[in-house]
Each structure stands twice: as C-alpha cells, then as structure tokens.
PyMOL CGO cylinders between C-alpha atoms (Angstrom):
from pymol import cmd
from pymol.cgo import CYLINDER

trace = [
    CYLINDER, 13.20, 1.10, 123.41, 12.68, 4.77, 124.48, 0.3, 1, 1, 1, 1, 1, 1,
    CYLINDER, 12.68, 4.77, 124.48, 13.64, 5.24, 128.12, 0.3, 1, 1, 1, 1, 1, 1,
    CYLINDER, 13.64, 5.24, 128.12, 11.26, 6.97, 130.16, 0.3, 1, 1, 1, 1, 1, 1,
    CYLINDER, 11.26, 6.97, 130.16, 11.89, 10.09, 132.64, 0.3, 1, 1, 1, 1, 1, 1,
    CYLINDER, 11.89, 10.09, 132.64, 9.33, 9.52, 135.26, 0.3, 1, 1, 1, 1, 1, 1,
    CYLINDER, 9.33, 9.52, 135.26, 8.29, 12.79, 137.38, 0.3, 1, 1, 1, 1, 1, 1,
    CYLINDER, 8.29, 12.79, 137.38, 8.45, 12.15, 141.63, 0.3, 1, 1, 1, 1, 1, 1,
    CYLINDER, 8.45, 12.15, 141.63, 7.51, 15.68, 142.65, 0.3, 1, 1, 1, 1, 1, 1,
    CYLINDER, 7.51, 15.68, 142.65, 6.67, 19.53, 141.06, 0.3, 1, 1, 1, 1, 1, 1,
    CYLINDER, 6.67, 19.53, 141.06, 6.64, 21.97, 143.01, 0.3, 1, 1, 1, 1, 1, 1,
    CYLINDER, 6.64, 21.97, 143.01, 6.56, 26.34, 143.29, 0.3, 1, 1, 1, 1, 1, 1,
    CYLINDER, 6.56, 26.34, 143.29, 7.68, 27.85, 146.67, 0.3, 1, 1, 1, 1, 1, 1,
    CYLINDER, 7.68, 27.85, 146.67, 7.05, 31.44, 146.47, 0.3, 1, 1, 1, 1, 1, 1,
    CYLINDER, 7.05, 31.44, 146.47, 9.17, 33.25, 148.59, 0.3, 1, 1, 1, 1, 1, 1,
    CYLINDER, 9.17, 33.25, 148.59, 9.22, 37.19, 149.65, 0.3, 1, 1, 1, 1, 1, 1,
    CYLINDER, 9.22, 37.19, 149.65, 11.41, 38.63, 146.37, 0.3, 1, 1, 1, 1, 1, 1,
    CYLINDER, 11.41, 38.63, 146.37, 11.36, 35.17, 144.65, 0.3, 1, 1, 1, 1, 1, 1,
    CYLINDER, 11.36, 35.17, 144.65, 9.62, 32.09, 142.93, 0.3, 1, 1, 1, 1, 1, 1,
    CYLINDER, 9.62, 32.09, 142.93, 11.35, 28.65, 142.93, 0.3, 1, 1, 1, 1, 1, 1,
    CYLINDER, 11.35, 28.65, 142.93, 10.34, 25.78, 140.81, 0.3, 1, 1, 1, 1, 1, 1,
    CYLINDER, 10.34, 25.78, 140.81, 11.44, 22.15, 141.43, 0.3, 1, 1, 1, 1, 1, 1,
    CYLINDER, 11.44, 22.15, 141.43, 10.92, 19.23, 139.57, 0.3, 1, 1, 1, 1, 1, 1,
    CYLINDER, 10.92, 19.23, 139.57, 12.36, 15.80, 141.11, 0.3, 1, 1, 1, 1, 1, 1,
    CYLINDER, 12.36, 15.80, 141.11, 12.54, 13.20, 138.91, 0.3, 1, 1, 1, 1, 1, 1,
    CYLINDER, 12.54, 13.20, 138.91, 14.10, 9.10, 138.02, 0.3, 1, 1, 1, 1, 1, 1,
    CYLINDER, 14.10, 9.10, 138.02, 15.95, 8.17, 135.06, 0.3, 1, 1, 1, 1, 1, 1,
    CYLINDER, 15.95, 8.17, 135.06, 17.67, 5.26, 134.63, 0.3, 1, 1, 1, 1, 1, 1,
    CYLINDER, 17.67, 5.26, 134.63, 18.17, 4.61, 138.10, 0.3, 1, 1, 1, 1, 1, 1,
    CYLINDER, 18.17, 4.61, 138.10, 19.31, 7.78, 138.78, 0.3, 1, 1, 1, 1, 1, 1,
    CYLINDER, 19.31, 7.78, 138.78, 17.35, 10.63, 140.76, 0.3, 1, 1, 1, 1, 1, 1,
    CYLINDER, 17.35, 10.63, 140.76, 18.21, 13.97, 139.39, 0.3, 1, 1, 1, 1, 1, 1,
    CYLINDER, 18.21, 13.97, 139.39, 16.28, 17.22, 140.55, 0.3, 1, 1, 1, 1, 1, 1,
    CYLINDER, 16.28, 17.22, 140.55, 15.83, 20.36, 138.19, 0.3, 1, 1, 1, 1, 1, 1,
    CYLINDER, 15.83, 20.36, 138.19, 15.60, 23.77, 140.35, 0.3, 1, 1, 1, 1, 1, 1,
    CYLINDER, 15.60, 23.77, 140.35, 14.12, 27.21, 138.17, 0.3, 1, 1, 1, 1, 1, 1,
    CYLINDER, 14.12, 27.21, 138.17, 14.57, 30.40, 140.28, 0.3, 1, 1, 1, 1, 1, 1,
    CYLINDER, 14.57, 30.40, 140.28, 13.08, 33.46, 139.21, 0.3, 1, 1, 1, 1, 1, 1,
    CYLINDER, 13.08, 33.46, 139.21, 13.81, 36.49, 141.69, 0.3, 1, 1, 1, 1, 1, 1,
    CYLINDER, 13.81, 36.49, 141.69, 13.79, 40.21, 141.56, 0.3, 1, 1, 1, 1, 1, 1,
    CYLINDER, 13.79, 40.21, 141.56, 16.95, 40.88, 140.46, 0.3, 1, 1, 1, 1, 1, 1,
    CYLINDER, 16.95, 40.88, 140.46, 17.74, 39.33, 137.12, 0.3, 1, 1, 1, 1, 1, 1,
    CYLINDER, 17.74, 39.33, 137.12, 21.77, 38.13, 138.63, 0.3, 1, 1, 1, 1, 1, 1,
    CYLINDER, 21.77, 38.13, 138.63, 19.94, 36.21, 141.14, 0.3, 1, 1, 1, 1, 1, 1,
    CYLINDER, 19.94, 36.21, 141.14, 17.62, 34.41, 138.78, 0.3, 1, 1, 1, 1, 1, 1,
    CYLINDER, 17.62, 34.41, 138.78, 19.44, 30.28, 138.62, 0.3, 1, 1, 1, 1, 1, 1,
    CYLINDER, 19.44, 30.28, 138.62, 18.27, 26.98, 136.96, 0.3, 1, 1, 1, 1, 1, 1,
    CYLINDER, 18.27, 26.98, 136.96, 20.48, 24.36, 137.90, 0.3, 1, 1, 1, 1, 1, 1,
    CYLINDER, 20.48, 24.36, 137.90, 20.49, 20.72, 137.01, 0.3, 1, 1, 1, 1, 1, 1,
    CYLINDER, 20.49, 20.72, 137.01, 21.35, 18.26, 139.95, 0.3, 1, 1, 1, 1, 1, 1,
    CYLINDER, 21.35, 18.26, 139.95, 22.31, 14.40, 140.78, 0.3, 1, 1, 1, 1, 1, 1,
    CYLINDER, 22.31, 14.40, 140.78, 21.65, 12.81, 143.72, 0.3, 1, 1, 1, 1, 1, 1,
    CYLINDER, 21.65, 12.81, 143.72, 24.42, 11.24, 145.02, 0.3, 1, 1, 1, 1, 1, 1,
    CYLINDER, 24.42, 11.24, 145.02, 23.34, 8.08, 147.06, 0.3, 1, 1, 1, 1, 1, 1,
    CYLINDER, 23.34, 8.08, 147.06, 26.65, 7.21, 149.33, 0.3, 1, 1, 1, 1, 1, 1,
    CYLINDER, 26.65, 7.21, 149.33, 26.45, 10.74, 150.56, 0.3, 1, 1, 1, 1, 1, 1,
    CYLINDER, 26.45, 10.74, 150.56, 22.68, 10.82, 150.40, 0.3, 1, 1, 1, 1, 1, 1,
    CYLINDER, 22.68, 10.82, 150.40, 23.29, 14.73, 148.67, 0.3, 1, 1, 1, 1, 1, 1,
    CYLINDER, 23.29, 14.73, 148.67, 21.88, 16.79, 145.91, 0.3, 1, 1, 1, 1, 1, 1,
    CYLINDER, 21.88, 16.79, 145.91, 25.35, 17.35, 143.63, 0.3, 1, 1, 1, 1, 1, 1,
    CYLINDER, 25.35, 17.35, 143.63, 24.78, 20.19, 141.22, 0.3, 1, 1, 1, 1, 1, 1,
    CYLINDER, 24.78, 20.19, 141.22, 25.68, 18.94, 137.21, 0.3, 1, 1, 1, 1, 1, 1,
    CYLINDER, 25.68, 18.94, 137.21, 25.14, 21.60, 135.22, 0.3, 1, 1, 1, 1, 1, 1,
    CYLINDER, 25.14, 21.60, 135.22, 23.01, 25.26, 134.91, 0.3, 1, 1, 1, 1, 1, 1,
    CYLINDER, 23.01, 25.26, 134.91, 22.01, 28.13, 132.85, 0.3, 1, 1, 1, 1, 1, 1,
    CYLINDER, 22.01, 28.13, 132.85, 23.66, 31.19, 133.38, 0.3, 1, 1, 1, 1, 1, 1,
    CYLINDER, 23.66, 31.19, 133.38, 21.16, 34.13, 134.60, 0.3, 1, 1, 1, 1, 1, 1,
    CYLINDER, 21.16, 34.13, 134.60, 21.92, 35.68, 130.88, 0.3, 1, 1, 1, 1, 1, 1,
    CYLINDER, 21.92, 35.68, 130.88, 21.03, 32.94, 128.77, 0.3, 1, 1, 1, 1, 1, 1,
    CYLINDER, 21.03, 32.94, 128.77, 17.58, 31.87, 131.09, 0.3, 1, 1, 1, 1, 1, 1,
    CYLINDER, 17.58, 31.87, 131.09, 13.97, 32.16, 129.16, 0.3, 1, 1, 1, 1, 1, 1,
    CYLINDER, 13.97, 32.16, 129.16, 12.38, 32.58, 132.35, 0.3, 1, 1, 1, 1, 1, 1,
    CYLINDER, 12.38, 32.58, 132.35, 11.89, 35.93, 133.26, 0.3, 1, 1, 1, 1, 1, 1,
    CYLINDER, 11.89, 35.93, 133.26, 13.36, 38.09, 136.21, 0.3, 1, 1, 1, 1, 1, 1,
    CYLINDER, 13.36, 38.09, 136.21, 10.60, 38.78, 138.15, 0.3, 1, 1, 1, 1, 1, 1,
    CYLINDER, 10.60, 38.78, 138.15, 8.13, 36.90, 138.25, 0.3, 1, 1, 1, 1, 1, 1,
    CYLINDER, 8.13, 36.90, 138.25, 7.08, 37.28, 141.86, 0.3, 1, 1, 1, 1, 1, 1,
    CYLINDER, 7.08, 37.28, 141.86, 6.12, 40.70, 141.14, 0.3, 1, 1, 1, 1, 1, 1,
    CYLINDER, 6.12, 40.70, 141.14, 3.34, 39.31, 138.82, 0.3, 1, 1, 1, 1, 1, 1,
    CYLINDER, 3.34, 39.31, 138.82, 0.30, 37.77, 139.51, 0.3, 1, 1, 1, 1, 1, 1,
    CYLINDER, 0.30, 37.77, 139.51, 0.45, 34.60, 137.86, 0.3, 1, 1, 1, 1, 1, 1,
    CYLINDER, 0.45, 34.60, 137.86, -1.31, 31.13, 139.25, 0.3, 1, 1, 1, 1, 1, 1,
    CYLINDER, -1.31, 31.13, 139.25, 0.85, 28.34, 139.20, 0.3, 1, 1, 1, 1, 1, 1,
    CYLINDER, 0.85, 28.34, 139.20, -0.42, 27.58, 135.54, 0.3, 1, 1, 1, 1, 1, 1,
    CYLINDER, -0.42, 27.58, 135.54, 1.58, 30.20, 134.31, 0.3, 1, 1, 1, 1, 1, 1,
    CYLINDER, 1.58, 30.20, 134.31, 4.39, 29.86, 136.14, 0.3, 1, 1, 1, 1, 1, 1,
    CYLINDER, 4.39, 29.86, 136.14, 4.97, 26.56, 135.11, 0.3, 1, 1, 1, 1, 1, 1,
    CYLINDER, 4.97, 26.56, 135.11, 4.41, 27.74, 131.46, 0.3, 1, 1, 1, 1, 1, 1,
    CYLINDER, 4.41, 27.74, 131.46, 6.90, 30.46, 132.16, 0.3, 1, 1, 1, 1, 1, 1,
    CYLINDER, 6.90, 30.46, 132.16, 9.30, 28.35, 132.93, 0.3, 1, 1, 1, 1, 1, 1,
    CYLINDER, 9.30, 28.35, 132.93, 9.12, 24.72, 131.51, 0.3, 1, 1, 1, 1, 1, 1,
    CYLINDER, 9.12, 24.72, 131.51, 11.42, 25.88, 128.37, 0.3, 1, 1, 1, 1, 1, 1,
    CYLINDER, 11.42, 25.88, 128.37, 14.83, 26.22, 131.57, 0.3, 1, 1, 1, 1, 1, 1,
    CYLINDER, 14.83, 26.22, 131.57, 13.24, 22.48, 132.56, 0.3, 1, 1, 1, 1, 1, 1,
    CYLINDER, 13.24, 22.48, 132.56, 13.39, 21.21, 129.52, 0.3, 1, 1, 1, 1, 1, 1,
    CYLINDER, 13.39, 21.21, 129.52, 16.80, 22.27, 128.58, 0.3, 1, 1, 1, 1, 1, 1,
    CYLINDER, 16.80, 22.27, 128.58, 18.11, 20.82, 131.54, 0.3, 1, 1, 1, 1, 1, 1,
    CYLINDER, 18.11, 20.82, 131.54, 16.22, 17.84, 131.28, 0.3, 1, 1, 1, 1, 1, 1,
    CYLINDER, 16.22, 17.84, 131.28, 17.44, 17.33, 128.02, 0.3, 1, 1, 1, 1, 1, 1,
    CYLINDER, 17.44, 17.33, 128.02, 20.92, 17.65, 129.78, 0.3, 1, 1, 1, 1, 1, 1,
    CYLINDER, 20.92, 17.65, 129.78, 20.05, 15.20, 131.82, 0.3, 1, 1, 1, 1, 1, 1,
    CYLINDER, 20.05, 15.20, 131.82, 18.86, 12.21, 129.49, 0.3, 1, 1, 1, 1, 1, 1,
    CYLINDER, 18.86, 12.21, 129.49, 22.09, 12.78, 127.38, 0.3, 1, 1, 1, 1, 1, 1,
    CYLINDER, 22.09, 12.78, 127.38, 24.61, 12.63, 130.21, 0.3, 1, 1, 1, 1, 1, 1,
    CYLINDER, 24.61, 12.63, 130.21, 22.89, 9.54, 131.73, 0.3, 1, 1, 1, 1, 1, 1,
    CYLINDER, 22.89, 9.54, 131.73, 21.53, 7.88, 128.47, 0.3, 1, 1, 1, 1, 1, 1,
]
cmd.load_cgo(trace, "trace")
C-alpha cells in the first residue's frame, strides 16, 4: 500500500524584498515542513526541507537546495504574480524536497 503525504497548511507571506512559501505537511507520523524563499538577491533565495522534532517541540532543518541549483526564480517579488503563479513557480523546489522527504522517512 502507497503511503499518503497529507497537506496541514500552504501558505505565501510576501514580505518587502521577498516571497516565502510554506507547505506543512504529515507523513508517517512525522510532521515535516517544506519552506521556498524567493528574494531579490539570487544568494538569499533558500528551500529547505525540515522535521519537527516533538521532545523539543522545534522545526530541525534536514536537508535544502543550494541558491544555485533552485528552479524558482530570484525575484519574484518584483513581479506581479497572484498566488496561482507563485505556487506554479515554485512547486518543482517542493517537490524535490518532498521527494526527500518520503525517501528518508519511507
């Protein structure tokens, strides 16, 4: 049987040189969070892969895409996109580290 990821929260904070999206999510038990930054400056840009650590009741980062090797594009702030597009933009980052995720806790 297939195990299922099942989605808690999405969400896109826009800040003033930046756009941030998070996805929350359960699998297996475990609550992991997926974080997609997109700011002005293309060094800045993250999308890190986290596990929530229950005893400490902290986020605990696993794993991330260097700012070279990112799809989503530097930037993005600067555009006028609705959150459609954003989350088109940048759903390839999610589902790499997604993908992460399943295999490490598979």
């Amino acid at each position: 049987m297939k195990n299922t990821m099942e989605i808690i929260k999405d969400e896109i904070a826009k800040g003033k040189t930046s756009i941030t999206r998070t996805i929350v999510a359960k699998f297996e038990g475990n609550k992991i969070k997926v974080s997609v930054k997109s700011d002005n400056k293309d060094y800045k840009c993250t999308a890190t892969l986290y596990g929530f650590d229950n005893n400490a009741m902290t986020w605990n980062s696993i794993d991330s895409i260097a700012p070279s090797s990112m799809t989503t594009q530097a930037g993005l702030k600067n555009e006028t996109y609705n959150d459609d597009v954003i989350i088109k933009k940048t759903q390839n980052d999610i589902d790499n580290l997604l993908n992460i995720a399943t295999h490490l806790l598979d």
